[in-house]
C-alpha positions in Angstrom: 0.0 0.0 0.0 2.9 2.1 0.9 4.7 1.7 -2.3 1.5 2.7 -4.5 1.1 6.1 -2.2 5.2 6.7 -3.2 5.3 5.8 -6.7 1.8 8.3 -7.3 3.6 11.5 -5.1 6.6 10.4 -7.5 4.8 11.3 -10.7 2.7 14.1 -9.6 6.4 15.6 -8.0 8.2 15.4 -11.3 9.4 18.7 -12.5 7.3 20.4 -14.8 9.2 21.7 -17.8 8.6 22.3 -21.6 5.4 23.2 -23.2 3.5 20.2 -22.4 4.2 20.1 -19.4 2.9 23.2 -19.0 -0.5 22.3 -19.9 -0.6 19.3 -17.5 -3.3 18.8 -15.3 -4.5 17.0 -12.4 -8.0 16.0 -11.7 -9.8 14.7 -8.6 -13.1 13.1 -8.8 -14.8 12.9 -5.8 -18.5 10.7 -6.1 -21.1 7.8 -5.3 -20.6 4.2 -6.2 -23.2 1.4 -6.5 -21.9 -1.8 -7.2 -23.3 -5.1 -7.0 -21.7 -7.9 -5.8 -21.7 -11.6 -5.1 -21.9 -11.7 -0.8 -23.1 -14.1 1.8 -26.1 -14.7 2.7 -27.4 -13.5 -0.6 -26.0 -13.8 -4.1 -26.9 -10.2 -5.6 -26.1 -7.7 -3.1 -25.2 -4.0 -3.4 -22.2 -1.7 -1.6 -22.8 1.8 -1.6 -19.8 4.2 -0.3 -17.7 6.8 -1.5 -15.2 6.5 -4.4 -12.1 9.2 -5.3 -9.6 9.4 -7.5 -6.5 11.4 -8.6 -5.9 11.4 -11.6 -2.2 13.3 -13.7 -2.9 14.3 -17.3 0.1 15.5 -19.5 -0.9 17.1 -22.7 -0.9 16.2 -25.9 -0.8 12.3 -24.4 -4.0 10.9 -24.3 -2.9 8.8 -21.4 -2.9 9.6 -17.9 -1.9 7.9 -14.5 -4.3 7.7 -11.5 -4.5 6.2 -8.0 -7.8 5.4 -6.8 -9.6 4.6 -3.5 -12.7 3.2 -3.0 -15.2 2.2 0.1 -18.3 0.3 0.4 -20.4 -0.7 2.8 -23.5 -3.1 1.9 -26.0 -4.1 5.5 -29.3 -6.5 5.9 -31.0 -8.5 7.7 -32.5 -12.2 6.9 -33.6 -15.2 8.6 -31.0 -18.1 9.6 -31.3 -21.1 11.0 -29.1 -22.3 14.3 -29.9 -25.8 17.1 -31.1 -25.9 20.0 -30.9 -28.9 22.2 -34.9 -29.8 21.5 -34.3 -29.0 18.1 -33.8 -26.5 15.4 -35.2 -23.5 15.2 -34.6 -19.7 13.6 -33.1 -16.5 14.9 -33.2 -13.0 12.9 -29.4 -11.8 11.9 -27.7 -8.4 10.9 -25.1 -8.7 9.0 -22.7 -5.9 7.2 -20.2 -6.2 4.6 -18.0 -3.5 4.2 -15.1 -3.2 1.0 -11.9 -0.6 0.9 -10.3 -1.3 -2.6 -6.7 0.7 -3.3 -5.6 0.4 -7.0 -3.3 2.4 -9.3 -3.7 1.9 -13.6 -3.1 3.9 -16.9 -6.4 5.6 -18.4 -6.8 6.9 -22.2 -9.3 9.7 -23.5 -10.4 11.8 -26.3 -12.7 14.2 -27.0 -12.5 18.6 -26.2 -13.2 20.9 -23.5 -16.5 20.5 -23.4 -17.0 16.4 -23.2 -14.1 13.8 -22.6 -14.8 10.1 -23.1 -12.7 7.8 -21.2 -11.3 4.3 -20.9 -8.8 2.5 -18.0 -7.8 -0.4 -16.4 -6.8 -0.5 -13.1 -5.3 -2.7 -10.6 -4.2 -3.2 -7.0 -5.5 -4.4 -3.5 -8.9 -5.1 -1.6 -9.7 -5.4 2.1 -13.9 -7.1 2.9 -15.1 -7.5 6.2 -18.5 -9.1 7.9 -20.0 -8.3 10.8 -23.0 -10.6 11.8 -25.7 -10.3 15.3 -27.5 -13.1 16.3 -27.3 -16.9 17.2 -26.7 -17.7 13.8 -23.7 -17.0 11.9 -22.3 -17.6 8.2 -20.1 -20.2 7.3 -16.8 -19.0 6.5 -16.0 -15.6 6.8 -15.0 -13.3 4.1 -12.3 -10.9 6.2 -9.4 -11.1 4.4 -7.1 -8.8 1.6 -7.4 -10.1 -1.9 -5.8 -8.6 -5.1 -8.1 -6.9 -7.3 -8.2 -5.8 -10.8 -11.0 -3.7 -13.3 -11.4 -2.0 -16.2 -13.8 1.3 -16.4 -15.0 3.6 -19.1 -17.0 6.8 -18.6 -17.3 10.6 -19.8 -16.7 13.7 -18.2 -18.7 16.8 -18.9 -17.9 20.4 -18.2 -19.9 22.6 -15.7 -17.5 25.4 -15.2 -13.3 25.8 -16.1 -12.5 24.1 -13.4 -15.5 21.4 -12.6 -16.6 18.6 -14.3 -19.4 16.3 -14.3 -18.5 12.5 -14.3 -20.3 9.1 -14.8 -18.4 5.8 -14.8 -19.1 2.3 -15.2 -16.9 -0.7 -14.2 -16.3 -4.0 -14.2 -14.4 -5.4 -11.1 -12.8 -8.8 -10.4 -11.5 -9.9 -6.9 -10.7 -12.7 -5.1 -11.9 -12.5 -1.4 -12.8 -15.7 0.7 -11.7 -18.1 -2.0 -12.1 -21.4 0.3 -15.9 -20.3 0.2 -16.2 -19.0 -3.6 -13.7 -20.6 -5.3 -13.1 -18.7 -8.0 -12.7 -15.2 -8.6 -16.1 -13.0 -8.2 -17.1 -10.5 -10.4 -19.1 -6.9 -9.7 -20.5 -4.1 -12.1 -20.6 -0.7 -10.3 -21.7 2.6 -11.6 -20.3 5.8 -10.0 -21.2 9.1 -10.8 -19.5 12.9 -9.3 -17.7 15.8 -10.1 -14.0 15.9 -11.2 -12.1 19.4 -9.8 -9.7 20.1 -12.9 -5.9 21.9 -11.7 
């Protein structure tokens, strides 16, 4: 995690010199995700939390580095089952899932001042934790770090000079709790924001 944080403050530090580097900018999107995801109990479930991104642009490329940070927490409550010594019987259980996702990756665009269209793939690490209440709990816990990778595409779309409106959508592939899952799992999320343009 440390290295990522150091290699980013590397390329945004590096000296600024010519005419294109002149015109470089760095953006910051600050937004809402939603993105569904395979969790325990159920099999469709959704996080909600915050997403942001920093993001170095260096004119005329149409690539750009970013480093992006992500969290999500997804909470419900269902019906589970648990034994009692006449028997079985059923007990009402919270549970909360939450996500934090740190990834770094290359992203190309075109378009003008007005509209930019987008593409990048990103990759990195994940944290997910559960929290259950009640007599009952799951089998197999999902704590654990997992490496995570996803590929995005989106548009920005100008509200003032320095402001942009953003909508994303994303496909993201981890592997958390493999012993329970086994395989990778796959999520679609959708964030939407504004981008501050420097």
């Amino acid at each position: 995690m440390r290295l990522y944080l150091r290699l980013f403050v590397l390329v945004l530090a590096m000296p600024r010199g010519g005419a294109a580097a002149q015109s470089s900018e760095v953006r910051v999107f600050l937004g809402y995700e939603n993105q569904r995801a395979d969790l325990a109990p159920s099999t469709l479930s959704a996080f909600d939390g915050l997403a942001i991104s920093v993001e170095r642009l260096v004119p005329p490329s149409a690539g750009s580095l970013l480093l992006d940070v992500r969290g999500g927490l997804r909470s419900g409550t269902f019906i589970g089952g648990c034994e009692l010594v006449i028997g079985p019987c059923t007990t009402t259980v919270h549970t909360s899932n939450f996500q934090f996702l740190l990834m770094s990756g290359l992203r190309t665009s075109l378009g003008s001042q007005r509209m930019r269209l987008f593409a990048d793939a990103l990759g990195g690490l994940g944290y997910e934790g559960t929290s259950s209440s009640g007599s009952y709990l799951p089998v197999g816990g999902i704590d654990g770090w997992s490496p995570a990778v996803e590929v995005g595409a989106g548009a920005d779309a100008a509200i003032s000079p320095h402001v942009d409106a953003r909508v994303r959508a994303s496909w993201l592939s981890t592997d958390f709790n493999d012993d329970q899952w086994h395989g990778w799992r796959h999520h679609v999320g959708l964030s939407a924001g504004v981008v501050l343009r420097h």
